[in-house]
C-alpha positions as CSV (number, residue, x, y, z in Angstrom):
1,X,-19.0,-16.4,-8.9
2,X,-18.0,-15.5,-4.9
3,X,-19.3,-13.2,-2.6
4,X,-16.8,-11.5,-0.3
5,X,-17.6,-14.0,2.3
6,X,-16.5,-16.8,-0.1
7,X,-20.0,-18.2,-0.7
8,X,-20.5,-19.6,-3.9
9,X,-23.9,-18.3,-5.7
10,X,-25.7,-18.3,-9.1
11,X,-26.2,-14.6,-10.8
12,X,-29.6,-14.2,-11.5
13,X,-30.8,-10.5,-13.1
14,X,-27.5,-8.1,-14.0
15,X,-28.9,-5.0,-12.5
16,X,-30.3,-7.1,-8.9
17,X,-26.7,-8.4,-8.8
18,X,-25.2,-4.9,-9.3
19,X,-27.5,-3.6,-6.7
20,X,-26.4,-5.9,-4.3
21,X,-22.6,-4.7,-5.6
22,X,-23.7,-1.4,-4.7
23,X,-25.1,-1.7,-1.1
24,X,-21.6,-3.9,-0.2
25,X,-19.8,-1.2,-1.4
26,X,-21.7,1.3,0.9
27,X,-21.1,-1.5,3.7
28,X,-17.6,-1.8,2.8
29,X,-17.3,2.3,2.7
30,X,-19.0,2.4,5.8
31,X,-16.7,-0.1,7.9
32,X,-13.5,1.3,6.2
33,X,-14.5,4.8,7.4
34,X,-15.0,3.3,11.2
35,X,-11.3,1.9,11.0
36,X,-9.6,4.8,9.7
37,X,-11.1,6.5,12.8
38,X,-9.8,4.2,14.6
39,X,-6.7,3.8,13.7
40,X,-6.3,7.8,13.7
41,X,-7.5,7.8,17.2
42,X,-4.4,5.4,18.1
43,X,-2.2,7.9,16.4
44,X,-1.7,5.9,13.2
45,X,-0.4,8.3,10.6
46,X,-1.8,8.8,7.8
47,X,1.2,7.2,5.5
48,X,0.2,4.0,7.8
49,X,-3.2,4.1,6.7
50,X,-2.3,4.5,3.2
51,X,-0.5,2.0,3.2
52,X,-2.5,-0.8,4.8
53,X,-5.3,0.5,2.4
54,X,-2.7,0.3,-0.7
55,X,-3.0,3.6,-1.8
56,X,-0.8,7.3,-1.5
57,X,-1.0,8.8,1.5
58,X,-2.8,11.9,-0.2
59,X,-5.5,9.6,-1.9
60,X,-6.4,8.4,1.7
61,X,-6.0,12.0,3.7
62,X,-8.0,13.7,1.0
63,X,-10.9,11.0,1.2
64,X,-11.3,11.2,4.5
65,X,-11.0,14.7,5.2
66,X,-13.3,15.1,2.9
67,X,-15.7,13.2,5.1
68,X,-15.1,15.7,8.2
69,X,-12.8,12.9,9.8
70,X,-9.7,12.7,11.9
């Protein structure tokens, strides 16, 4: 199996591999949030963001105006 960064590594315990799922997700949630700010603060719309982030343009506004963003 591959990690996001492509290196190769032997799963050990399930639930110490989901974990470290887990907290990746969290990282991943946390540097997606930093670039939708981002690109909001350009003036991307939110269709543009939705679409980079393959998903409807309500999906994305409604996630992260959930969050008290843009």
């Amino acid at each position: 199996m591959e990690t996001l960064e492509g290196a190769a590594y032997e799963p050990g315990d399930p639930l110490t591999a989901l974990a470290a799922v887990a907290r990746r997700r969290g990282e991943l949630d946390v540097e997606e949030y930093h670039h939708v700010l981002r690109a909001r603060a350009a003036g991307v719309s939110w269709r543009g963001i939705a679409a980079a982030l393959g998903v409807s343009k309500q999906a994305v506004h409604k996630k992260f105006t959930r969050r008290g963003s843009a």
